[in-house]
TORKOLVEX-900094 format. One line per 10 residues: their letters; for each residue x, y, z of N, C-alpha, C. Coordinates in Angstrom, 3 decimals. Last residue first. Layout:
N
a> X/Y/Z/X/Y/Z/X/Y/Z  ...
! end
This chain:
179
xxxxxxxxxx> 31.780/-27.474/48.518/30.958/-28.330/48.709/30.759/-27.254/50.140  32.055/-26.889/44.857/32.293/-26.427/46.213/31.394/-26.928/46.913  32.706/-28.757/41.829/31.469/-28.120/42.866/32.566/-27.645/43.848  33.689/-28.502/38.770/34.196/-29.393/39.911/33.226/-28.041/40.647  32.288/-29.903/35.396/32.826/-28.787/36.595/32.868/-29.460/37.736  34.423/-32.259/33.597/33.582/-32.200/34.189/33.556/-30.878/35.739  35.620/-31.313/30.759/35.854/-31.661/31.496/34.676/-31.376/33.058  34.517/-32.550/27.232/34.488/-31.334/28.514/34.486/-31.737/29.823  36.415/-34.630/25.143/34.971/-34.541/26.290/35.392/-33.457/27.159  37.307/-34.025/22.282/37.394/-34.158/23.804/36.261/-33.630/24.380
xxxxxxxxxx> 36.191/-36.038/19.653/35.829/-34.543/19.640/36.542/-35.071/21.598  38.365/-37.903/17.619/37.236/-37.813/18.389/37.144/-36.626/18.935  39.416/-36.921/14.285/39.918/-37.434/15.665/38.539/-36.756/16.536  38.068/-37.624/11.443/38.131/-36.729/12.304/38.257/-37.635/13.762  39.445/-39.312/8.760/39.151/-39.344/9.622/39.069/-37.927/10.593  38.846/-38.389/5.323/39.660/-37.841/6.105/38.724/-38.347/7.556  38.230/-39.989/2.183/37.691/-39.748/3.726/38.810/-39.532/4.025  38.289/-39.287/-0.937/38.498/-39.529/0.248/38.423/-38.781/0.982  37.017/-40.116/-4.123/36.795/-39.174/-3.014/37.748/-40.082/-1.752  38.969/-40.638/-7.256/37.750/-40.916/-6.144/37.848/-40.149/-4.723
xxxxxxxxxx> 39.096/-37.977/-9.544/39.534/-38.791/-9.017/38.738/-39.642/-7.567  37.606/-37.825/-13.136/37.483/-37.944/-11.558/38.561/-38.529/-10.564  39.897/-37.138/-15.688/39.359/-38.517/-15.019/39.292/-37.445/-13.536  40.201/-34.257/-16.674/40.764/-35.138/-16.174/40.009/-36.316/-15.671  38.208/-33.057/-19.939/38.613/-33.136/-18.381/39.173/-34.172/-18.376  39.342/-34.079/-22.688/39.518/-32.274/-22.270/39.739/-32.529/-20.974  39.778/-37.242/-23.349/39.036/-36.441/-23.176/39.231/-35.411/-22.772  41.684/-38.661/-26.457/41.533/-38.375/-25.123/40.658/-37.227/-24.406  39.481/-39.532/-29.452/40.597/-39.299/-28.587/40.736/-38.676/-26.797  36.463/-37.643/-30.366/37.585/-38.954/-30.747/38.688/-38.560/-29.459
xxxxxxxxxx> 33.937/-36.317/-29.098/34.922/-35.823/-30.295/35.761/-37.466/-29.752  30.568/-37.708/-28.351/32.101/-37.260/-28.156/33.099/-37.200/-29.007  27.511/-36.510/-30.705/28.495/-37.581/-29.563/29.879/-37.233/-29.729  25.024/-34.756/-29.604/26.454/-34.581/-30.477/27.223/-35.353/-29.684  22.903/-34.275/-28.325/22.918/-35.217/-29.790/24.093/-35.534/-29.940  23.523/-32.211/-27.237/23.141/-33.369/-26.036/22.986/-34.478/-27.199  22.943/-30.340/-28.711/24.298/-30.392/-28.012/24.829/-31.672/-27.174  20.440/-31.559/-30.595/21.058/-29.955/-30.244/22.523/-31.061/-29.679  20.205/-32.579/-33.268/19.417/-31.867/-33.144/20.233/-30.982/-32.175  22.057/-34.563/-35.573/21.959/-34.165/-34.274/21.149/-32.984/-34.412
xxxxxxxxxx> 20.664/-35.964/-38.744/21.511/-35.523/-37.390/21.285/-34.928/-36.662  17.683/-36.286/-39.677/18.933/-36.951/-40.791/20.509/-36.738/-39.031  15.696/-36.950/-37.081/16.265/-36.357/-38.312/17.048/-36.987/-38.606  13.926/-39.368/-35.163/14.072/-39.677/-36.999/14.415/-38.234/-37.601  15.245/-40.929/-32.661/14.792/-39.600/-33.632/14.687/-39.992/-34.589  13.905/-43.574/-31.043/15.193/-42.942/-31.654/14.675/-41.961/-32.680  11.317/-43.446/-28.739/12.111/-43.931/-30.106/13.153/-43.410/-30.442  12.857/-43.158/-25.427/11.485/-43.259/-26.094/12.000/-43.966/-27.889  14.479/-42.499/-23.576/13.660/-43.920/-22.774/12.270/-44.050/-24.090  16.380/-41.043/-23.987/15.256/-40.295/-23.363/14.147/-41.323/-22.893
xxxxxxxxxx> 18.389/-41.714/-26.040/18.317/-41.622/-24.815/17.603/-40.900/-23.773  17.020/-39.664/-28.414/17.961/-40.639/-28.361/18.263/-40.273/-26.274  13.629/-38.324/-28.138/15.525/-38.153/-28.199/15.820/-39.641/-28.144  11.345/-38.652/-28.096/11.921/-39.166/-29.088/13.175/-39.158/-28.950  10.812/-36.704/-26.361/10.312/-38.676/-25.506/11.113/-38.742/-26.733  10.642/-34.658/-26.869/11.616/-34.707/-26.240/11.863/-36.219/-25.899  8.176/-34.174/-28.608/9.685/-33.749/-28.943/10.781/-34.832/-28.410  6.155/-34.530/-26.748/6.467/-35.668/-27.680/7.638/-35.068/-28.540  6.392/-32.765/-24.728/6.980/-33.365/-24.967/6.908/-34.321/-25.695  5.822/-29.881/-26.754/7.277/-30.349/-26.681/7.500/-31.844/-26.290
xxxxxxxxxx> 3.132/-30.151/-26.789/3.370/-30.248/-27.856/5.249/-30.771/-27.893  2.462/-29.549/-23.907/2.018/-30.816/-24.814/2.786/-31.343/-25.828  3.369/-26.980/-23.684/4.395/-28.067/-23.057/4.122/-29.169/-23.655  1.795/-25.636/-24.938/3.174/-25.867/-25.396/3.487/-26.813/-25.239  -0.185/-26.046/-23.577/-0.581/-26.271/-25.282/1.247/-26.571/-25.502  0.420/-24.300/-21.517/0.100/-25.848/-21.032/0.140/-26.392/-22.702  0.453/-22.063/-22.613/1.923/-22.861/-21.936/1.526/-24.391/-21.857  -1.605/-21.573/-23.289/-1.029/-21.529/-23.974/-0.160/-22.586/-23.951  -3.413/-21.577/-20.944/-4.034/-22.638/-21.909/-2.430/-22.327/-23.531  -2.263/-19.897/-18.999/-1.884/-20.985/-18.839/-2.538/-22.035/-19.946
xxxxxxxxxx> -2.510/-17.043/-19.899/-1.446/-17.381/-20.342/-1.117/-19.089/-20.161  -3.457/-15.646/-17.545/-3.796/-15.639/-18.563/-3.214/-16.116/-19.740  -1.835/-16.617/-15.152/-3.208/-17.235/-15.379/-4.193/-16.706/-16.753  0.594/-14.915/-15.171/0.243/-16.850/-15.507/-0.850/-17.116/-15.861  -0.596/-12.625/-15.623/-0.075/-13.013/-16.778/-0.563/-14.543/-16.616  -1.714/-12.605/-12.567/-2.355/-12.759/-13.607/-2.188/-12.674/-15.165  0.679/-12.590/-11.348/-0.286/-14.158/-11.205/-1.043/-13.830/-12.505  2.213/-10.289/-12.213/2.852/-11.392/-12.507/1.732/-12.994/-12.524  0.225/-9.160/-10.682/0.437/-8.763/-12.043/0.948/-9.882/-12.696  0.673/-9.467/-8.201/-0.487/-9.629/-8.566/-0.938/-9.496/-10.158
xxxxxxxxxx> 3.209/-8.977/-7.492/3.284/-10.173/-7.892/1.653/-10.257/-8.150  2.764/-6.284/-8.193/3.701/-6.342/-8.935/3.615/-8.060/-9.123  1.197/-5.660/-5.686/0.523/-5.073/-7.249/1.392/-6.109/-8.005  2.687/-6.285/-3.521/1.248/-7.195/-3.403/1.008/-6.970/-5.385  5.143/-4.823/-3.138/5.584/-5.658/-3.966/4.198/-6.530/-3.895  4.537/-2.835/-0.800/4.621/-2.595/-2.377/4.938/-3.826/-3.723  4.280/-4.682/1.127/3.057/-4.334/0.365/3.347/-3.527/-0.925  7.369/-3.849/1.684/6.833/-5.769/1.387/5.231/-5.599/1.284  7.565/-1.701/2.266/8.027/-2.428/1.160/7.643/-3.803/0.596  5.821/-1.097/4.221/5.616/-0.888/3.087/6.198/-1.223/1.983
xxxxxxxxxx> 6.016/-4.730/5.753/6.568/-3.243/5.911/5.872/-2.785/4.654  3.670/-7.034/7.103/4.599/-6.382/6.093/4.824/-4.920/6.736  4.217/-8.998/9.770/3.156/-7.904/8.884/3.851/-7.595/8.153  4.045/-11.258/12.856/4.692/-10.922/11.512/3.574/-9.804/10.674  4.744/-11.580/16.349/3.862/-11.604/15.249/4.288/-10.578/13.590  4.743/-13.605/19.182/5.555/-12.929/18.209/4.541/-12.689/16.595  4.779/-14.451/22.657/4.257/-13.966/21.193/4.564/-13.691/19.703  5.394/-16.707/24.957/6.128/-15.614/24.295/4.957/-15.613/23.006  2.566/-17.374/27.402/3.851/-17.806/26.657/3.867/-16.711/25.357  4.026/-14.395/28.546/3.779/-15.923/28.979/2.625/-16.382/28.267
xxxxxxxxxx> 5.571/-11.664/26.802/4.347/-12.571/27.103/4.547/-13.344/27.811  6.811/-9.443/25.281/7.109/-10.284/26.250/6.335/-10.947/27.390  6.284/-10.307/21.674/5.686/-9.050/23.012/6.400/-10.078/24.299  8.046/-9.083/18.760/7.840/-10.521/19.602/7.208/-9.288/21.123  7.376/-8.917/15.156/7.121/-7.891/16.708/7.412/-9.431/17.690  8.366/-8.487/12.299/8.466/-9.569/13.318/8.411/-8.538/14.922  7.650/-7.595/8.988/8.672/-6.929/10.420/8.086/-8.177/11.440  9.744/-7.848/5.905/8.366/-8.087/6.919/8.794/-7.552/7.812  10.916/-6.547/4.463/9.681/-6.851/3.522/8.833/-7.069/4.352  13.943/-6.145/4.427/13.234/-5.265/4.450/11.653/-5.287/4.166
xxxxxxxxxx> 15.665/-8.948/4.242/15.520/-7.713/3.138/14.682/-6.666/3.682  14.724/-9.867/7.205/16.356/-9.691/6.463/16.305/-8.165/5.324  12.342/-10.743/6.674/12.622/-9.757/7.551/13.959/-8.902/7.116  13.332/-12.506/4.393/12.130/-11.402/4.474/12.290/-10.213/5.356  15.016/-14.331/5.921/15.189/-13.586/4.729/14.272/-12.484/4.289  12.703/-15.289/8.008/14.333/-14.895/8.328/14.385/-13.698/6.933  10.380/-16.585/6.321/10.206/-14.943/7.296/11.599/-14.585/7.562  11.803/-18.439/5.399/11.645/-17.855/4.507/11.384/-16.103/5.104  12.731/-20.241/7.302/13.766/-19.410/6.846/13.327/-18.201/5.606  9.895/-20.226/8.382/10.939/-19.913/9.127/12.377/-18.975/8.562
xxxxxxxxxx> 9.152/-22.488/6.212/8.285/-20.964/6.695/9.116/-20.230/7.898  11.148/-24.507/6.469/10.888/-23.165/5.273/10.150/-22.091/5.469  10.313/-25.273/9.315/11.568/-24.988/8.798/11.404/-24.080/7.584  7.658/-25.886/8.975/7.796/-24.922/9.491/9.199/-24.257/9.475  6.968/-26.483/5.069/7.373/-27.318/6.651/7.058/-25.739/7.309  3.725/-26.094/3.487/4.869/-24.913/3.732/5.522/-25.903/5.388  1.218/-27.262/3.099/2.668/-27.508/2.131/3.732/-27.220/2.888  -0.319/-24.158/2.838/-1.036/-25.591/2.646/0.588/-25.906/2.284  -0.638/-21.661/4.588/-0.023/-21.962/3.703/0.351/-23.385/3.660  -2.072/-21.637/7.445/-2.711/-21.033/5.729/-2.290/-21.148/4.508
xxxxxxxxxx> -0.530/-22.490/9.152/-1.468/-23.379/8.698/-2.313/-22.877/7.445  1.457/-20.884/9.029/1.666/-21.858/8.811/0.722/-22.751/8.649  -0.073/-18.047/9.858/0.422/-18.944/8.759/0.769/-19.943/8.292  -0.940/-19.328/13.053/-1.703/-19.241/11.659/-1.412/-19.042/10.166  1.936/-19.745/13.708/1.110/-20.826/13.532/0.038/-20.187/12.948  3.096/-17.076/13.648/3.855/-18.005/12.960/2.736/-19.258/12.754  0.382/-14.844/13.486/1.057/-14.809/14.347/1.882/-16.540/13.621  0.538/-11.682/11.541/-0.430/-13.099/11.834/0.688/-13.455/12.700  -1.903/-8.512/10.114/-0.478/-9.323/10.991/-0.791/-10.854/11.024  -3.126/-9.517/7.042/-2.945/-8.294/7.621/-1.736/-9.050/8.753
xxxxxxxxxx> -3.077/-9.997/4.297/-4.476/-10.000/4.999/-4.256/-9.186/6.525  -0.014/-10.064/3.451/-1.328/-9.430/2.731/-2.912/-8.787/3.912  0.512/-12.486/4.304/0.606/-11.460/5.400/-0.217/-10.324/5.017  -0.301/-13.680/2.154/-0.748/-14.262/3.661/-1.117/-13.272/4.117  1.779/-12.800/0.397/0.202/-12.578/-0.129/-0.412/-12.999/1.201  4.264/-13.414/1.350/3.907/-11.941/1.258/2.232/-11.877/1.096  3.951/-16.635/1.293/3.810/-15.796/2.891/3.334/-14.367/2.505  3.814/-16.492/-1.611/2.746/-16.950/-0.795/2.477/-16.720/0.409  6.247/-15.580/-2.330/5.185/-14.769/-2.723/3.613/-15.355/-2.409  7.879/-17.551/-1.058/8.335/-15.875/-0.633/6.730/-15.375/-1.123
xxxxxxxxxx> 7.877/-20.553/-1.733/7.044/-19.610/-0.760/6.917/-18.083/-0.511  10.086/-20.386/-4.354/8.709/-21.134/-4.115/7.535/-20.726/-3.144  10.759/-17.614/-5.306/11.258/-18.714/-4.653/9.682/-19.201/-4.614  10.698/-14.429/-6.000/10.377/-15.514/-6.820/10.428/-17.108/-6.141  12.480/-13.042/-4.183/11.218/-12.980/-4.276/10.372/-13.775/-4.900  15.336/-14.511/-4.376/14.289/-14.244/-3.038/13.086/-14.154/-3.320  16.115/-13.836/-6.880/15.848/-15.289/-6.318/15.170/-15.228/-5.188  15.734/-11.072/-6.915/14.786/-11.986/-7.725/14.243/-13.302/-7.247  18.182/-10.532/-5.383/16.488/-10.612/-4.976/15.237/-11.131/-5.462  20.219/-11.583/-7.305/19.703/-12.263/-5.999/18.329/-11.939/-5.145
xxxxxxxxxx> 19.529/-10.600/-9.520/19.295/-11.799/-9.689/19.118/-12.391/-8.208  20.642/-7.641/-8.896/19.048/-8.207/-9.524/18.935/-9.650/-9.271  23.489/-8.512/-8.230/22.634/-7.843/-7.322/20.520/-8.351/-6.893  24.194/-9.159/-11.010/24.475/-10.119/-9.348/23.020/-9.683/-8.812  24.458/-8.179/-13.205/22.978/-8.448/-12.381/22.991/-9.640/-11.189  26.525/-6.711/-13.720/26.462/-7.704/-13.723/25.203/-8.803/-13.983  25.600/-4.654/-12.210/26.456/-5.149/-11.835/27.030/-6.491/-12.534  23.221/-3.678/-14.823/24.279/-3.300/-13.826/25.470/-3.777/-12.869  21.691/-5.259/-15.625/22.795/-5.730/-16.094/24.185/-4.493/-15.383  19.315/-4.342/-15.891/19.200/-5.703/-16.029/20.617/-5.664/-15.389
xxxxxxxxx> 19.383/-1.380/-16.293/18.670/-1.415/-15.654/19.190/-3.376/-14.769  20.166/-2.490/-19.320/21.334/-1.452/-18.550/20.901/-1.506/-17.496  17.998/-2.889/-20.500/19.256/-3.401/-20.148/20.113/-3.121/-19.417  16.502/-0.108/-20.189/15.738/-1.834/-19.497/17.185/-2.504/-19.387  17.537/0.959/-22.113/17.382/1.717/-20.500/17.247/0.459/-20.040  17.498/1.030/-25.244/18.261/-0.131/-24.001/18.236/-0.045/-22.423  15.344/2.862/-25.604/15.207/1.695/-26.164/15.551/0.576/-25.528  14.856/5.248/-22.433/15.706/4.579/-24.092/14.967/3.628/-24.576  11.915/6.151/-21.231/12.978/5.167/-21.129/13.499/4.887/-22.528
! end
């Protein structure tokens, strides 16, 4: 791979494309159902109870989009009462290594981050308007320091919102029987 191959890789469209699966796969549950299903098929209520947190609404839209991309498959059997049961595709086990890689950066890596974050926020409690002391540099630190240029402002004044009444919805007319 070039030097810039990786960019170019990033930044193909744009990285519309990249960025929207990213957002899929990265999301708060996507890589906790994939690691579930990991263990092998399951049926919507034993995940849902394996994944501590998860409404059934998000565990819902999250299998939707999954299935959607290509990651799970959803069998329903025509049962009394109905069945339905979720597993990965090979695509959605090719991606077990990749977020198993990704956990174990975090977790090698969390006495750092956590060291960081310590350290920023007594940074950040000092801002000016942050509810803490007033900074002590000589000036503005970043963008959010820098008070408003003089004179009339770039945007237009908000204007206030209005309501648009919606005329009542008509009632469906009632079916007429044969008697």
């Amino acid at each position: 791979m070039s030097e810039y191959e990786h960019t170019c890789l990033i930044r193909g469209d744009g990285g519309a494309t990249l960025r929207a699966i990213l957002d899929q796969i990265c999301n708060k549950w996507t890589l906790l159902v994939v690691a579930t299903l990991d263990q092998g098929r399951l049926r919507f209520t034993d995940l849902h109870q394996q994944i501590p947190g998860i409404s059934q609404r998000m565990l819902t839209l999250t299998l939707r989009n999954l299935e959607r991309d290509g990651l799970v498959q959803r069998e329903a059997y025509a049962e009394v009462p109905p069945r339905v049961e979720y597993s990965l595709t090979a695509v959605g086990e090719s991606l077990i290594p990749p977020a198993l890689a990704l956990a174990g950066w975090a977790i090698q890596h969390v006495p750092h981050i956590e060291a960081s974050r310590a350290a920023f926020q007594p940074r950040t409690n000092n801002r000016p308007g942050a509810g803490g002391t007033p900074a002590t540099s000589s000036g503005p630190r970043d963008v959010a320091d820098v008070p408003p240029a003089p004179g009339p402002s770039a945007t237009p004044a908000a204007k206030p919102a209005t309501r648009v009444a919606k005329p009542p919805a008509a009632k469906p007319a009632a079916a007429k029987t044969r008697v």
